[in-house]
KENUTI-70292 format. One record per residue (C-alpha): z, x, y. Coordinates in steps of 0.25 Angstrom, whole numbers, plus 5000, padded with zeros to 4 digits. Example, Ala and Ser with C-alpha at 12.3 -4.5 7.8 and 13.67 -1.06 7.14 Angstrom:
<rs>
<r pz="5031" px="5049" py="4982"/>
<r pz="5029" px="5055" py="4996"/>
</rs>
This chain:
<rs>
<r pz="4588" px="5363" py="5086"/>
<r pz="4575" px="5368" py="5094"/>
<r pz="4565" px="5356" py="5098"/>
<r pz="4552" px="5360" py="5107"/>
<r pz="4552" px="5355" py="5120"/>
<r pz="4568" px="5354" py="5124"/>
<r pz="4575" px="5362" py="5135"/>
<r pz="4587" px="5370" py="5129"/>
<r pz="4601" px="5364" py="5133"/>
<r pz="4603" px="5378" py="5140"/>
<r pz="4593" px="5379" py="5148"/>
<r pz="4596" px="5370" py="5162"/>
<r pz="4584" px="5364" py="5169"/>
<r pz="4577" px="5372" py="5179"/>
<r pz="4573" px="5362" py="5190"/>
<r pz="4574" px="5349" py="5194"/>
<r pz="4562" px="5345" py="5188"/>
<r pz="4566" px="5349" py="5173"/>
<r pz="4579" px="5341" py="5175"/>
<r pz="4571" px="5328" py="5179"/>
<r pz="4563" px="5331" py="5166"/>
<r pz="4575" px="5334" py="5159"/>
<r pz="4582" px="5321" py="5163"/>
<r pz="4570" px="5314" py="5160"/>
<r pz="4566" px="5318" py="5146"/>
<r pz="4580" px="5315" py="5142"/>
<r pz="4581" px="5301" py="5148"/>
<r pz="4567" px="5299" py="5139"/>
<r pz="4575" px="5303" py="5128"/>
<r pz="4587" px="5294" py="5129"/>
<r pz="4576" px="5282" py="5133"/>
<r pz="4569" px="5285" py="5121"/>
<r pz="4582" px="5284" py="5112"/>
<r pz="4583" px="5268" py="5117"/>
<r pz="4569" px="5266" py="5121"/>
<r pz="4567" px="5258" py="5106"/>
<r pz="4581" px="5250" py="5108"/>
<r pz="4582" px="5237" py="5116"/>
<r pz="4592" px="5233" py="5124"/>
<r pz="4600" px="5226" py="5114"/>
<r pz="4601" px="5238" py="5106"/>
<r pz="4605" px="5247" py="5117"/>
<r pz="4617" px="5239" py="5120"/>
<r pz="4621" px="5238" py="5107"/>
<r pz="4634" px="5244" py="5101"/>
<r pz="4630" px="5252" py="5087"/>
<r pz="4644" px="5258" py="5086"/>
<r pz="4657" px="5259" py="5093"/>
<r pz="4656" px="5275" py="5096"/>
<r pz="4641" px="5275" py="5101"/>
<r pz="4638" px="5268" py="5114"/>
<r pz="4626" px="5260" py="5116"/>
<r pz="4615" px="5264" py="5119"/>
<r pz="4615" px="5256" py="5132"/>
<r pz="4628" px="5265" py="5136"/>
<r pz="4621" px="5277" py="5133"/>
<r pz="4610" px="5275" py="5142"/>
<r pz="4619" px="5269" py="5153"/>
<r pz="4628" px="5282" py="5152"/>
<r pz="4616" px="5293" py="5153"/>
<r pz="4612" px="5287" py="5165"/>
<r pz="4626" px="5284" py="5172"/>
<r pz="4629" px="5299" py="5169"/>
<r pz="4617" px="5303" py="5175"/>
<r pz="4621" px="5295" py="5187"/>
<r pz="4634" px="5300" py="5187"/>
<r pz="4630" px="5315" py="5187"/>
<r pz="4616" px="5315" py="5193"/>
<r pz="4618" px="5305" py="5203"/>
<r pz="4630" px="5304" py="5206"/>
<r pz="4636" px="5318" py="5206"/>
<r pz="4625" px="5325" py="5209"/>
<r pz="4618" px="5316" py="5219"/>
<r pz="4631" px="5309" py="5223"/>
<r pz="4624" px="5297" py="5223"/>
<r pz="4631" px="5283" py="5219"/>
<r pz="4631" px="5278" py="5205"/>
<r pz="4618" px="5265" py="5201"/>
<r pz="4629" px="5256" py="5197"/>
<r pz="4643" px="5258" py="5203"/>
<r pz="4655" px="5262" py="5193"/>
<r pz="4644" px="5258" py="5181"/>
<r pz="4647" px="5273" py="5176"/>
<r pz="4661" px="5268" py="5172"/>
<r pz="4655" px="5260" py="5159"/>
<r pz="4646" px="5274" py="5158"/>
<r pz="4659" px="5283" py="5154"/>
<r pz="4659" px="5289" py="5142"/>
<r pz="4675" px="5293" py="5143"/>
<r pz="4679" px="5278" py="5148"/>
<r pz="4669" px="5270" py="5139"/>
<r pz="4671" px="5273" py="5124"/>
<r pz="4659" px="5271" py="5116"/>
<r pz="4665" px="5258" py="5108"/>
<r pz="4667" px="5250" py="5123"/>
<r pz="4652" px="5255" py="5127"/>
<r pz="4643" px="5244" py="5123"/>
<r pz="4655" px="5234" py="5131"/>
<r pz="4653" px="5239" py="5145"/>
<r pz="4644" px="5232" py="5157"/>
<r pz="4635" px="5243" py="5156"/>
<r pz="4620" px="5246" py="5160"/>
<r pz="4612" px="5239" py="5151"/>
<r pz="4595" px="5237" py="5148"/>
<r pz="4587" px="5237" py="5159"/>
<r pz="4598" px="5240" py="5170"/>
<r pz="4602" px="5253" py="5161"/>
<r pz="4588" px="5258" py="5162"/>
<r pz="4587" px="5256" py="5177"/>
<r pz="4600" px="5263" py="5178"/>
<r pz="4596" px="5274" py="5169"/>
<r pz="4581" px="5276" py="5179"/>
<r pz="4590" px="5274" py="5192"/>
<r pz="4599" px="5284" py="5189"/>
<r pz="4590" px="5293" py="5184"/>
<r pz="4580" px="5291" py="5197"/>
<r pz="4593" px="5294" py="5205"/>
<r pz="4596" px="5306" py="5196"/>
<r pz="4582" px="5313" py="5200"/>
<r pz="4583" px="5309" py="5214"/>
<r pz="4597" px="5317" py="5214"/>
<r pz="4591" px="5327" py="5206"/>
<r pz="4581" px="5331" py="5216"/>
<r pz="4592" px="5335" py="5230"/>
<r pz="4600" px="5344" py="5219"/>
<r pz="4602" px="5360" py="5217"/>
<r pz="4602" px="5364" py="5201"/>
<r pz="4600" px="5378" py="5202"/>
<r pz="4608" px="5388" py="5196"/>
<r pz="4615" px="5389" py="5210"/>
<r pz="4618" px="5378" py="5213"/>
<r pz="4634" px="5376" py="5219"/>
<r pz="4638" px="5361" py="5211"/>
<r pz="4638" px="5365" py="5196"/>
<r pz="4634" px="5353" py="5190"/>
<r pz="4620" px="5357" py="5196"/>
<r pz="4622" px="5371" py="5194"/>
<r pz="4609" px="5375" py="5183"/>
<r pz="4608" px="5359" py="5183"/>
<r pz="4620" px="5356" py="5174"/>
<r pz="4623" px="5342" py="5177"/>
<r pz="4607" px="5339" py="5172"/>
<r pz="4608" px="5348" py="5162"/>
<r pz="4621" px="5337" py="5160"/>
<r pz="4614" px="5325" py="5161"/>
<r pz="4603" px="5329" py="5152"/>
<r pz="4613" px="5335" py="5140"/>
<r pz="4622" px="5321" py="5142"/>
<r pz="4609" px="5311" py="5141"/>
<r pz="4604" px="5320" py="5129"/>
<r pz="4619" px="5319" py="5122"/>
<r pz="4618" px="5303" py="5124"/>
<r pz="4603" px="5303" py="5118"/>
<r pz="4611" px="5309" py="5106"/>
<r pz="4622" px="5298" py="5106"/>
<r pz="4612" px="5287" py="5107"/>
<r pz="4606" px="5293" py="5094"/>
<r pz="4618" px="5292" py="5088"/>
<r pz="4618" px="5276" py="5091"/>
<r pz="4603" px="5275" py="5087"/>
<r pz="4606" px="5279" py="5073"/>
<r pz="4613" px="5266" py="5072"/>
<r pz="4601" px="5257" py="5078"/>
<r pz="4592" px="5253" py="5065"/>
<r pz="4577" px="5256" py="5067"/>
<r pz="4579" px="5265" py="5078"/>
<r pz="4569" px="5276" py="5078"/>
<r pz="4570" px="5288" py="5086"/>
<r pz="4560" px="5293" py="5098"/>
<r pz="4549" px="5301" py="5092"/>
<r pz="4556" px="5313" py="5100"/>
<r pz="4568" px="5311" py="5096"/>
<r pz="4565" px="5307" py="5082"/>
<r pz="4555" px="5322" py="5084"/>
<r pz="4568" px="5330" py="5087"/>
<r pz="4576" px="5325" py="5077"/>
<r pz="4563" px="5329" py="5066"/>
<r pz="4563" px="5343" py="5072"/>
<r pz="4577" px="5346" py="5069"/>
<r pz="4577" px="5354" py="5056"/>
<r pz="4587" px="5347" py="5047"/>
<r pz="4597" px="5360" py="5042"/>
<r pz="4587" px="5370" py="5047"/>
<r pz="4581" px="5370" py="5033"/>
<r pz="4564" px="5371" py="5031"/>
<r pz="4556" px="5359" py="5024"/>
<r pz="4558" px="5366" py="5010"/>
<r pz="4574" px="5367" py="5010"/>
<r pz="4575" px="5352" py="5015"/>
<r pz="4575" px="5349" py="5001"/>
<r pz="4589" px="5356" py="4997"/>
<r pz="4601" px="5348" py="5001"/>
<r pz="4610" px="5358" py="5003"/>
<r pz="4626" px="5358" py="5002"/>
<r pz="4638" px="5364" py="5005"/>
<r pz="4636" px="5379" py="5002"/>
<r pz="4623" px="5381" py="5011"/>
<r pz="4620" px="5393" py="5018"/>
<r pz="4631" px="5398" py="5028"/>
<r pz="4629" px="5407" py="5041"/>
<r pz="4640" px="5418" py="5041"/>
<r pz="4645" px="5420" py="5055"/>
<r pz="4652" px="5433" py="5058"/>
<r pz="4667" px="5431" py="5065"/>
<r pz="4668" px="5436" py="5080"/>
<r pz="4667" px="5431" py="5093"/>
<r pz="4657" px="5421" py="5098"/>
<r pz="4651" px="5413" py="5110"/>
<r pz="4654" px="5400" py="5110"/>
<r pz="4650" px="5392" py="5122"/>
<r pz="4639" px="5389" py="5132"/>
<r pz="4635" px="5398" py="5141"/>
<r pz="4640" px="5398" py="5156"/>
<r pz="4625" px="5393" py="5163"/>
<r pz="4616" px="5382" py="5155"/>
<r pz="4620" px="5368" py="5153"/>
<r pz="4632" px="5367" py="5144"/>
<r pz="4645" px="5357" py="5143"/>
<r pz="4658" px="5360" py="5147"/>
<r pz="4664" px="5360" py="5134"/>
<r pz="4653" px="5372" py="5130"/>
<r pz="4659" px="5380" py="5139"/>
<r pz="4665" px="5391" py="5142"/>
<r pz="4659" px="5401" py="5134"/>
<r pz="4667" px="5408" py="5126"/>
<r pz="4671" px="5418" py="5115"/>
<r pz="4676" px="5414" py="5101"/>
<r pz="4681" px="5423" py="5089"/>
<r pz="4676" px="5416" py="5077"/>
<r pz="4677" px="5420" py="5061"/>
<r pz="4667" px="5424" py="5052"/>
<r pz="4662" px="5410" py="5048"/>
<r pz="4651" px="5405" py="5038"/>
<r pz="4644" px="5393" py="5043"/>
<r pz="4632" px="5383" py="5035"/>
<r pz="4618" px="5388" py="5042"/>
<r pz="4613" px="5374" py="5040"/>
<r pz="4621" px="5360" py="5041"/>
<r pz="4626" px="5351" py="5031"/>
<r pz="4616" px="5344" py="5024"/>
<r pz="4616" px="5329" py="5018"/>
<r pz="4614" px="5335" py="5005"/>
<r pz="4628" px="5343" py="5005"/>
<r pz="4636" px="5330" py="5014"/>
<r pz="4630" px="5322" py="5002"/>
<r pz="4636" px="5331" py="4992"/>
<r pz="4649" px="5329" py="5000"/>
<r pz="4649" px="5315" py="5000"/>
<r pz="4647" px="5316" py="4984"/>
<r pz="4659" px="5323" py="4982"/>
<r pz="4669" px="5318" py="4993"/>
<r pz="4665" px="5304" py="4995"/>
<r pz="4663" px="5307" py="5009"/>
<r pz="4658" px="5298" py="5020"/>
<r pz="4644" px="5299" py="5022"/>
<r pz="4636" px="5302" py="5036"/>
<r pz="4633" px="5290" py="5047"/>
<r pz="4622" px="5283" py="5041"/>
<r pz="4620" px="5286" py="5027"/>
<r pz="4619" px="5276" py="5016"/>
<r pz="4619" px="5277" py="5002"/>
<r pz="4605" px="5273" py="4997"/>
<r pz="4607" px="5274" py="4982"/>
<r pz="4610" px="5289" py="4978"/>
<r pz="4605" px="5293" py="4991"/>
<r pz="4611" px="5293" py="5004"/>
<r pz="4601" px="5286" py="5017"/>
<r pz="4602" px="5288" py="5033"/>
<r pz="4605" px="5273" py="5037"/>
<r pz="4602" px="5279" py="5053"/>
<r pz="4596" px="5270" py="5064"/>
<r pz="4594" px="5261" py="5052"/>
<r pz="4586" px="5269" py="5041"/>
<r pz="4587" px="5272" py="5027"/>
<r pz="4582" px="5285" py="5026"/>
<r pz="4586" px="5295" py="5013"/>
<r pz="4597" px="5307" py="5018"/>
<r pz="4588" px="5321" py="5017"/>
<r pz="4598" px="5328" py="5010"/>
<r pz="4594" px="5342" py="5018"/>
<r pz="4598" px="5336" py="5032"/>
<r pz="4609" px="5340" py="5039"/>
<r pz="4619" px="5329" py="5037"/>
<r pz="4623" px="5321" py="5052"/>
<r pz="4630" px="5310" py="5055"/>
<r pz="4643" px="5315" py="5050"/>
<r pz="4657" px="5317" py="5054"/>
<r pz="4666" px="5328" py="5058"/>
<r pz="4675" px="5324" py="5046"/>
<r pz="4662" px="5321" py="5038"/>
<r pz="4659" px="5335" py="5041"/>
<r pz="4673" px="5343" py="5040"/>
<r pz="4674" px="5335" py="5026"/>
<r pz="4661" px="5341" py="5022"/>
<r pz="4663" px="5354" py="5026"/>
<r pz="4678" px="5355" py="5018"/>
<r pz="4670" px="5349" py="5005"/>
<r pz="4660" px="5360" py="5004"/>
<r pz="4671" px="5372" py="5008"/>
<r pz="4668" px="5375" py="5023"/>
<r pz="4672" px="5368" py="5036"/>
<r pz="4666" px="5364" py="5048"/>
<r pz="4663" px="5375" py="5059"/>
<r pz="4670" px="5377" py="5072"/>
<r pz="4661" px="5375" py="5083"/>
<r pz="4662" px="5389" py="5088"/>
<r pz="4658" px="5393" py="5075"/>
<r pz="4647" px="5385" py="5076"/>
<r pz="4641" px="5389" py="5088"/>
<r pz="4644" px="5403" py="5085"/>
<r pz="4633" px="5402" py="5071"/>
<r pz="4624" px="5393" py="5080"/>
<r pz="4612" px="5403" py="5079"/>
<r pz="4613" px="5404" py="5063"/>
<r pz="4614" px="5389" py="5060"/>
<r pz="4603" px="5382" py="5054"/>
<r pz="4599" px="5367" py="5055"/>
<r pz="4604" px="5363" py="5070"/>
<r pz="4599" px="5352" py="5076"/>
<r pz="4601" px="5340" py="5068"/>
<r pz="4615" px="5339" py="5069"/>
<r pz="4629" px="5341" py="5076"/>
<r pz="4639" px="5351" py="5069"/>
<r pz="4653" px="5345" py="5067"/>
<r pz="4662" px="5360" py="5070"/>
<r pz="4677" px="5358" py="5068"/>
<r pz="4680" px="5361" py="5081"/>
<r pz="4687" px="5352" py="5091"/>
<r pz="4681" px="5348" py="5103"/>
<r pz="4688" px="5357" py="5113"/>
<r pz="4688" px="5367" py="5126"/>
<r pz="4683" px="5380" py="5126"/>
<r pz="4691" px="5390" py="5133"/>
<r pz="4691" px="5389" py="5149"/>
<r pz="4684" px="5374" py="5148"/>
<r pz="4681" px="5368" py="5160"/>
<r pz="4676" px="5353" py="5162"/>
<r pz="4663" px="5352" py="5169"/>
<r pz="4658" px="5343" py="5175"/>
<r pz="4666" px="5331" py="5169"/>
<r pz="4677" px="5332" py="5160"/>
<r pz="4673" px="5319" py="5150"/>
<r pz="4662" px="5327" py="5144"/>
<r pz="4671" px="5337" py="5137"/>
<r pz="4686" px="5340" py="5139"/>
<r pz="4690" px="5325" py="5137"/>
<r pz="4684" px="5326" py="5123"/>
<r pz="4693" px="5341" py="5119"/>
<r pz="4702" px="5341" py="5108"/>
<r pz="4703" px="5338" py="5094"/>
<r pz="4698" px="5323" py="5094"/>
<r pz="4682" px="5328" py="5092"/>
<r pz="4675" px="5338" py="5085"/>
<r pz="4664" px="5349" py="5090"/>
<r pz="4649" px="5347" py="5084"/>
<r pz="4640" px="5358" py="5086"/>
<r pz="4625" px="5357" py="5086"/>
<r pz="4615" px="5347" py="5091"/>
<r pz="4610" px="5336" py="5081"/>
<r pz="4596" px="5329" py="5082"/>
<r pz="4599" px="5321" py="5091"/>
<r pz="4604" px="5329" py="5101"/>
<r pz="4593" px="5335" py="5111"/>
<r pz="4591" px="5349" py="5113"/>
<r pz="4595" px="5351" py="5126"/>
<r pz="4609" px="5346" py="5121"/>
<r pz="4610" px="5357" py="5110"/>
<r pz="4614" px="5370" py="5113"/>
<r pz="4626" px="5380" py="5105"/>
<r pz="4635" px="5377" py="5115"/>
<r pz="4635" px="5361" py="5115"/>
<r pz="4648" px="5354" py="5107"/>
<r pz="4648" px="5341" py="5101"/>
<r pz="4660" px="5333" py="5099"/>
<r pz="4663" px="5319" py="5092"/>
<r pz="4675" px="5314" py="5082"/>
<r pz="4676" px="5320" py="5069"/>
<r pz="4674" px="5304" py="5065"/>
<r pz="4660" px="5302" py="5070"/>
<r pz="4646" px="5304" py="5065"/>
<r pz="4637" px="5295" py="5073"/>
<r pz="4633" px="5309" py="5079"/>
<r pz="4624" px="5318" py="5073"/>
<r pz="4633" px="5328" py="5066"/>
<r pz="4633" px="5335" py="5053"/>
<r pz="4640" px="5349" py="5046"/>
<r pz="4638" px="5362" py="5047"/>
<r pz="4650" px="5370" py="5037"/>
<r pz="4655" px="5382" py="5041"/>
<r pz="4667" px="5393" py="5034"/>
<r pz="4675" px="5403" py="5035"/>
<r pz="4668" px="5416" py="5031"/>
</rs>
């Protein structure tokens, strides 16, 4: 995924000046997402496993306070213990919408108050390379912030696909144009293609796998290390809806979020239209089980994520979205929880399943090989399609 004009997610602001306009363009982006909502529906519960949208705001501004203001410039919190109802790990998405949070016009003076207190804090602090308290080592707890209110812009897409008439922002809805759906030209948009497409043959030995030790990265990304992998064949391109169509033909499967039978053809019922499936798209909106089924039907299986990242360079059509792997979510070797252990280790085991990619909705600053995704193999509110890989 390559869009003109974006930082890459490796590359760490330089000054304080391009964190401020960092911070800025992303909080443009997240008021652009709501700016067409009123307050009703920002309070609104769509589903029990996506927050409203109200939360979301009120979280990307309490986390800023949190790290910005608080930690950073040990400053006391706007609103006393508010940050409580503002935890992710104590405050499951279903009880969201019930709390006695921030709401309409006091949540966006809270979000402006912290943000002018974040740029006050911003201006008495050392971010070199040099500098002794890690979190502001190369800028990382920016770096941070920016990536955590980017990921939320994400999730809040995943709401407004349930909100009928909602249009994206001309940027957004630019972004989401420029992704090449499955890497193909103009011309080969009109083949559907299935189950035997094109496979990348990637040699068994030992691989990189990992972020590197400077530039931004998470916790679970690191360290980097070195994995022997077998010679394995994976699809250059991801599943189409053409060849999950085919499935569904022959299996009776479920099909993905959204889609509606219309006649003999299948429509995306998302933010509330009715537009006909292009059967040459990479198919989204579907499940790790929905995914693992199809891959077993046409004869392949699902990658792991080392695999993955290791054919990264030869893979066509990235960018419009998430890749189910079927790896667990779990440590690398000599993990270490930094700088709070909520974002990663409580998640590790078996319970949710490693995406790889990016999707449209995810900004660029965001992606990079490194990044792993994870959810439950039962969800598919996210954007998340197939790529099949085998043994060679």
């Amino acid at each position: 995924m390559c869009r003109v004009g974006f930082i890459p997610a490796d590359v760490l602001p330089q000054s304080k000046a391009a964190i401020a306009a960092a911070l800025a363009e992303a909080r443009e982006r997240t008021l652009a997402l709501v700016a067409p909502l009123d307050d009703e529906q920002l309070n609104t519960v769509y589903s029990p496993i996506l927050s409203p949208l109200a939360w979301d705001l009120g979280h990307i501004a309490n986390f800023e306070e949190l790290w910005l203001v608080q930690t950073i410039g040990g400053r006391e919190p706007l609103h006393g213990d508010l940050g409580r109802f503002y935890d992710a790990i104590e405050n499951p998405r279903k009880v969201r919408g019930e709390l006695p949070i921030l709401r309409d016009a006091e949540l966006r003076s809270y979000m402006a108050d912290v943000r002018e207190r974040t740029l006050e804090v911003l201006e008495g602090v050392e971010i070199d390379g040099d500098a002794e308290d890690p979190l502001l080592r190369d800028g990382f707890v920016y770096e941070m912030l920016l990536a955590h209110e980017l990921q939320h812009n994400e999730t809040m897409l995943q709401l407004l696909q349930l909100v009928d008439g909602y249009e994206l922002p001309p940027a957004i809805e630019a972004e989401r144009n420029s992704v090449v759906p499955s890497g193909r030209s103009g011309s080969e948009r009109n083949h559907a293609t299935g189950p035997g497409d094109e496979m990348v043959a990637i040699a068994a030995g030992e691989y990189e796998i990992g972020a590197p030790e400077r530039g931004f990265a998470y916790d679970n990304e690191r360290p980097r290390h070195t994995v022997e992998l077998g010679a394995f064949e994976i699809d250059r391109t991801p599943v189409s809806n053409g060849a999950y169509i085919s499935f569904m033909e022959e299996t009776d499967a479920e099909p993905p979020l959204y889609w509606e039978r219309d006649g003999d053809a299948w429509v995306d019922t998302a933010r509330g239209r009715r537009e006909p499936v292009d059967l040459a798209d990479p198919v989204i909106h579907v499940s790790w089980d929905q995914a693992d089924a199809f891959a077993r039907w046409a004869g392949k299986r699902l990658p792991t994520e080392f695999e993955w990242e290791a054919a990264r360079p030869q893979l066509g059509g990235l960018g419009h979205g998430w890749e189910w792997t079927s790896s667990d979510f779990l440590a690398y070797p000599g993990f270490e929880a930094f700088p709070y252990r909520e974002y990663s280790e409580v998640f590790f085991g078996d319970e949710h399943k490693v995406l790889r990619g990016s999707s449209w909705a995810t900004h660029p600053r965001v992606a990079r090989p490194s990044f792993r995704n994870w959810d439950l193999p039962q969800r598919h509110q996210i954007f998340s399609g197939i790529r099949c890989a085998r043994d060679a």
